[in-house]
C-alpha positions in Angstrom: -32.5 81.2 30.8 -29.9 79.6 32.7 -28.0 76.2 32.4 -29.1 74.0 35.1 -26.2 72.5 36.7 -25.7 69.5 39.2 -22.5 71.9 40.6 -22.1 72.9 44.4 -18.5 74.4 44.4 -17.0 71.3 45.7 -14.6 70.8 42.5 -12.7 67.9 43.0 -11.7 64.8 41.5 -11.7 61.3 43.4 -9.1 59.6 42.3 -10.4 56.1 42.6 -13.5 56.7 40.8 -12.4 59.8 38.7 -15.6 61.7 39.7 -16.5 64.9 40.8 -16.7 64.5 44.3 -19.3 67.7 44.3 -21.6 66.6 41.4 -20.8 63.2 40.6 -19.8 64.1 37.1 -16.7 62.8 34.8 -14.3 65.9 33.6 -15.2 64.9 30.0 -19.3 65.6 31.3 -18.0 69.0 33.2 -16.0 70.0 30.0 -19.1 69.0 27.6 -22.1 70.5 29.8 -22.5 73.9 27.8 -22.1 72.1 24.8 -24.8 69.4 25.5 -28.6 69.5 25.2 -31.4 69.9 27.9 -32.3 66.4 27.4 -28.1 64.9 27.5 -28.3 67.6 30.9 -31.1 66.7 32.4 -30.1 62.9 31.6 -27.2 62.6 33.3 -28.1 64.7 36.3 -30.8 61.8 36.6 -28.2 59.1 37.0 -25.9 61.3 39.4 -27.0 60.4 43.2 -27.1 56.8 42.3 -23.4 57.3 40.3 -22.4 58.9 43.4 -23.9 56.2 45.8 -22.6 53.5 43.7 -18.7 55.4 44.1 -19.4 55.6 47.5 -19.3 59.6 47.6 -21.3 61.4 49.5 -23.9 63.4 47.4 -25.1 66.6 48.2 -27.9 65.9 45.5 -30.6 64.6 47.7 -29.8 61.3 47.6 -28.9 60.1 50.9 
């Protein structure tokens, strides 16, 4: 079975909030996320539309 993943392609780090502009996630998360559990996965990709909102990026995760 796949790894579900919160990532759209859109790799790129704002600067201001140091956040993947495509998935809302930290480098440190994108560098963990085959290393982490279903729960620390499914987790985060919980928090990520309202860590995007909150950075004011756009989310392509349903959100907005």
């Amino acid at each position: 079975m796949p790894i579900q993943t919160p990532c759209i392609k859109v790799c790129e780090i704002d600067p201001a909030s140091q956040l993947c502009a495509g998935c809302g996630r930290t480098l440190q998360e994108i560098g963990r996320w085959g290393a982490m559990s279903d729960a620390e996965r499914a987790a985060i990709m919980a928090g990520l539309p309202r860590r995007m909102d909150r950075a004011g990026l756009v989310t392509h995760l349903g959100a907005r």
